[in-house]
Kinemage of the C-alpha trace (Angstrom):
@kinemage 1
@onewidth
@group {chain A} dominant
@subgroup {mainchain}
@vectorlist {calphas} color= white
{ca unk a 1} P 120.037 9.730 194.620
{ca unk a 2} L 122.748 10.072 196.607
{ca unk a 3} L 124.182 6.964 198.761
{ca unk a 4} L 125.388 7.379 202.540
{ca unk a 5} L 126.322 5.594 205.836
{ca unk a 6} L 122.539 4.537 207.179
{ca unk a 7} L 122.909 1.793 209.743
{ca unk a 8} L 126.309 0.424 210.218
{ca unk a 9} L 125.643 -2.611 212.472
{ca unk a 10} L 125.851 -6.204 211.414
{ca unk a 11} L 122.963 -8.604 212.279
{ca unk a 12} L 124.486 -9.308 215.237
{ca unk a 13} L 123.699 -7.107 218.150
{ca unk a 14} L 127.452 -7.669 219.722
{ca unk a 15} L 129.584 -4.966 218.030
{ca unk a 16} L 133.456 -5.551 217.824
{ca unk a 17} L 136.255 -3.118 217.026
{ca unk a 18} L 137.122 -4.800 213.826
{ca unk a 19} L 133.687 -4.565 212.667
{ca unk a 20} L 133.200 -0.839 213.347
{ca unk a 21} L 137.255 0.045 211.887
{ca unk a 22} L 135.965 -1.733 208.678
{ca unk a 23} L 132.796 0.363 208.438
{ca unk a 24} L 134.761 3.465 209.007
{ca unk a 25} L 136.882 2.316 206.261
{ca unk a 26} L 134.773 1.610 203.570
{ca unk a 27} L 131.820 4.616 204.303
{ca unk a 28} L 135.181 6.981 204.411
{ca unk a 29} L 136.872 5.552 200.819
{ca unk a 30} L 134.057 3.904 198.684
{ca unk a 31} L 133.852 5.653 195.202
{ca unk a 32} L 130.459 5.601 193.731
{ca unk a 33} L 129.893 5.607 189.702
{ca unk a 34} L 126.500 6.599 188.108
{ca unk a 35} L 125.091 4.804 185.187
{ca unk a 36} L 127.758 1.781 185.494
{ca unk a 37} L 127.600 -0.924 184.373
{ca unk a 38} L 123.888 0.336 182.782
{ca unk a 39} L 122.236 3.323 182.609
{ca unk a 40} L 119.936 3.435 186.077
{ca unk a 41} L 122.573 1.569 187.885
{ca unk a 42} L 124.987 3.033 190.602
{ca unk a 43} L 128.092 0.873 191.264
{ca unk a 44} L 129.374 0.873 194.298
{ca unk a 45} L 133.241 0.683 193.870
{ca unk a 46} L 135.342 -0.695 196.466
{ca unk a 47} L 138.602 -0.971 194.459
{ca unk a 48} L 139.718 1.951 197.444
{ca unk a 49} L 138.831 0.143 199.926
{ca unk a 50} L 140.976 -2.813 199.034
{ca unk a 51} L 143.748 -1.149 197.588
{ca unk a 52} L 144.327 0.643 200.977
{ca unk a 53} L 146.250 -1.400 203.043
{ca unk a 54} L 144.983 -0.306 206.794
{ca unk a 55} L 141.753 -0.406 205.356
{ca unk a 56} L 141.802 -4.314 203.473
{ca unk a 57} L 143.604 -5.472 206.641
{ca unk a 58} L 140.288 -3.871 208.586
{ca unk a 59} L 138.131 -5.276 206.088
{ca unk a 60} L 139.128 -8.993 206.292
{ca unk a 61} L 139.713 -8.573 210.219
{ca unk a 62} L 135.767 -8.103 210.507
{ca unk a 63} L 135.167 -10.691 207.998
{ca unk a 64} L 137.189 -13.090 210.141
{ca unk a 65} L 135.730 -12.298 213.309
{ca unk a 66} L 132.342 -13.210 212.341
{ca unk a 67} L 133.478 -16.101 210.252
{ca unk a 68} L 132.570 -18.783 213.335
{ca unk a 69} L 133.995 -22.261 212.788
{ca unk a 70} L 134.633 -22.192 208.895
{ca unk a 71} L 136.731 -24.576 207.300
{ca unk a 72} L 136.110 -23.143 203.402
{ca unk a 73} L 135.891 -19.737 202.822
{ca unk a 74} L 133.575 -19.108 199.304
{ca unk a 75} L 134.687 -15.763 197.347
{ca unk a 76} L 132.150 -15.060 194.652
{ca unk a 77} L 133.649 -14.023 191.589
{ca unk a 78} L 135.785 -11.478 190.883
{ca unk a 79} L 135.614 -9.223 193.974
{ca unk a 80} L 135.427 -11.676 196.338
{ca unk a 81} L 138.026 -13.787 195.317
{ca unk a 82} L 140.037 -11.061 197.085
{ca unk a 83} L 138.492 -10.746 200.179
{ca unk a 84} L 138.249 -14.684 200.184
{ca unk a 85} L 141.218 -15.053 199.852
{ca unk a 86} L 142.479 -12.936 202.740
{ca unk a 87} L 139.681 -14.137 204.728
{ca unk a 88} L 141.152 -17.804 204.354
{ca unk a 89} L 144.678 -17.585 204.805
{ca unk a 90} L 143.811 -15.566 208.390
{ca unk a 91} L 141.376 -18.664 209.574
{ca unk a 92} L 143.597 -21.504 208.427
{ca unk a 93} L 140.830 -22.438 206.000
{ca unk a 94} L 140.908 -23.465 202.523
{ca unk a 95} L 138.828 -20.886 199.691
{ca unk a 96} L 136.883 -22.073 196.710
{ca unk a 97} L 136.588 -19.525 193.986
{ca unk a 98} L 132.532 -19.464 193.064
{ca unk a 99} L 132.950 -18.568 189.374
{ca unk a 100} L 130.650 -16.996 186.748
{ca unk a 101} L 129.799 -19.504 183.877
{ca unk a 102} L 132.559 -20.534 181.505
{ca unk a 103} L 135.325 -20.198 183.516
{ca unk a 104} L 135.972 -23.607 184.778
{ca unk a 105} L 136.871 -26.720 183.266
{ca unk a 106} L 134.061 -29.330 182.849
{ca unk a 107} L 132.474 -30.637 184.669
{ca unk a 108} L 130.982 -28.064 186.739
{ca unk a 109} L 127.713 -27.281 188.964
{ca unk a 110} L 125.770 -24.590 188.327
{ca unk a 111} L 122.951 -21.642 189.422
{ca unk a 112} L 121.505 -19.264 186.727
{ca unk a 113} L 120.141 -16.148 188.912
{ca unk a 114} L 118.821 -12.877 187.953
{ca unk a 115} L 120.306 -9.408 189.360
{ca unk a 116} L 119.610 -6.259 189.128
{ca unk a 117} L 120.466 -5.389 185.271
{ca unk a 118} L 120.917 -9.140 183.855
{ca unk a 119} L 120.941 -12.497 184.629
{ca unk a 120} L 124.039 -14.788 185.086
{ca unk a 121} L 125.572 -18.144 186.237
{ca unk a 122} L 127.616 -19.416 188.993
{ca unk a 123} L 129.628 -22.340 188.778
{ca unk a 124} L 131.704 -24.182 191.006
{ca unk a 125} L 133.595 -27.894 190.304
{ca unk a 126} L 131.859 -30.949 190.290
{ca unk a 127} L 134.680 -33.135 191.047
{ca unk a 128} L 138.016 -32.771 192.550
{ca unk a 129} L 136.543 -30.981 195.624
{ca unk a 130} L 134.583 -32.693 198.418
{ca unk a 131} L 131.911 -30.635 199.650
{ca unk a 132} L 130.345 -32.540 201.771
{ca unk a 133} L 129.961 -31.611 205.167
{ca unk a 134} L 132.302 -28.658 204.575
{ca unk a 135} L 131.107 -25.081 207.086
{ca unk a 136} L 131.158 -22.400 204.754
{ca unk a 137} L 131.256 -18.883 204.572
{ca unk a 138} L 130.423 -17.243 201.731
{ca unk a 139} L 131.782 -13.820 201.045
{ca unk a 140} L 131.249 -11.142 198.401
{ca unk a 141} L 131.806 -7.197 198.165
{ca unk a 142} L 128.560 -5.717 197.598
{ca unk a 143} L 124.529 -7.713 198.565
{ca unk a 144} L 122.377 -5.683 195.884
{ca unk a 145} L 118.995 -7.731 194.974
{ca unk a 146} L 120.315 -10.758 196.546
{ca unk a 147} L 120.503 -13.246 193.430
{ca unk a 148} L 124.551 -13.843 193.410
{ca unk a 149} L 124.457 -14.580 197.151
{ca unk a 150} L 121.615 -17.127 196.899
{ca unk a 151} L 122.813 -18.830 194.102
{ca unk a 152} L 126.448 -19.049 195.619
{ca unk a 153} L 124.284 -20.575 198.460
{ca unk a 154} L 122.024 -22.772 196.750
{ca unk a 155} L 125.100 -24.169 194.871
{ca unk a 156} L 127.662 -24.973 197.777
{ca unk a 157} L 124.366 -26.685 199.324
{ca unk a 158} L 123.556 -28.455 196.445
{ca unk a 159} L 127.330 -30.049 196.665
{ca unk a 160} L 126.352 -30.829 199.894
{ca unk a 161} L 128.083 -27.847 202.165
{ca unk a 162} L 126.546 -26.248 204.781
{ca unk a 163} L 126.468 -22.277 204.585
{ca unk a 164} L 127.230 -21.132 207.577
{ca unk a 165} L 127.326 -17.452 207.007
{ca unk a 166} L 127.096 -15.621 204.164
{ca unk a 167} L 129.263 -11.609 204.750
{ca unk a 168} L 129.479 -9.069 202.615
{ca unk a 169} L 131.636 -5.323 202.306
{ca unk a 170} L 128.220 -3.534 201.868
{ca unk a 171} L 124.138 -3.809 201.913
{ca unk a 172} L 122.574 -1.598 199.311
{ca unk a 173} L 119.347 -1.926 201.526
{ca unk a 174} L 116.800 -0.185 198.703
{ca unk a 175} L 116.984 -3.025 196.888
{ca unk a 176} L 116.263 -5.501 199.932
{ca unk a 177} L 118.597 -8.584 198.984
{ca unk a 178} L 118.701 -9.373 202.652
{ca unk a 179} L 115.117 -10.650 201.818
{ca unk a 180} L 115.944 -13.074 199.407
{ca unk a 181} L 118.570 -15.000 201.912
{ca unk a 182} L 116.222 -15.661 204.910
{ca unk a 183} L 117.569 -19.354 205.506
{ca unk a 184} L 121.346 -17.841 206.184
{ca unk a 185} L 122.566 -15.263 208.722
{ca unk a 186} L 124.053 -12.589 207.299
{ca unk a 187} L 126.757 -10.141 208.182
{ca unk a 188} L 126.975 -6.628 206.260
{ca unk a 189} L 129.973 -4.351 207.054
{ca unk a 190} L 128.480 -1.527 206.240
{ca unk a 191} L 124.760 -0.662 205.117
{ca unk a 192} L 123.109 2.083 202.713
């Protein structure tokens, strides 16, 4: 089945430049691999993307712009650790690395989730960050079924954060992960 540019706009109706250059960007250099990480399973790659410079500057521009008020910027593990990252240091806001289980020194709070080919954790500190209060927005690379995005959710507000936004790179929308995040508005760069 092949994979193409179907609806580029974000949820918002209000389009801006830096959202359109973005989703020029990534329809024009995404690489797509068959049967990766499983057999079925078509990975969108976005390692292009990102290691284009016009491009990753485009990419985190749009991010930005629709990043509101944000004081902490949430990149899920690994991808969007990079796009947090940039996302962060452009807002004057601090990033919190939402990593998969293990990874963190104890003690930690977690979300078990299911995806498309497995099931996993998230994990985040349990002390040494103060959540409360905090405006999020949580950003990853790809929203496939939906469950790393609503965990990464259900765990910041757990610690007592309130998701603001949650944006991705791209919205596989066959497998209808926007469903599963009803109670957060949602930004996708681009969508196929």
């Amino acid at each position: 089945m092949e994979h193409g540019p179907v609806d580029t706009s974000p949820v918002s109706t209000d389009r801006t430049p830096p959202l359109d250059l973005a989703s020029a960007d990534v329809a024009r250099l995404i690489r797509w691999a068959d049967d990766f990480p499983t057999s079925g399973v078509r990975f969108a790659d976005l390692t292009p993307v990102f290691a284009n410079a016009d491009a990753f500057r485009d990419v985190v521009d749009a991010l930005v712009s629709v990043g509101g008020d944000a004081d902490l910027i949430a990149g899920i593990d690994a991808r969007g650790f990079l796009l947090g990252a940039g996302v962060a240091r452009a807002m004057n806001a601090g990033v919190l690395a939402v990593r998969k289980a293990g990874k963190l020194p104890p003690p930690v709070l977690g979300r078990s989730y299911s995806l498309e080919y497995g099931t996993a954790t998230l994990e985040i500190p349990a002390d040494g960050i103060d959540l409360q209060g905090r405006r999020v927005l949580v950003i990853d690379d790809v929203l496939a079924t939906g469950g790393t995005l609503g965990a990464a959710a259900e765990l910041l507000e757990a610690a007592g954060a309130h998701v603001l936004r949650i944006a991705v790179v791209l919205e596989i929308e066959a497998l209808r992960g926007r469903e599963r995040l009803p109670a957060h508005p949602l930004t996708s760069l681009l969508k196929v």
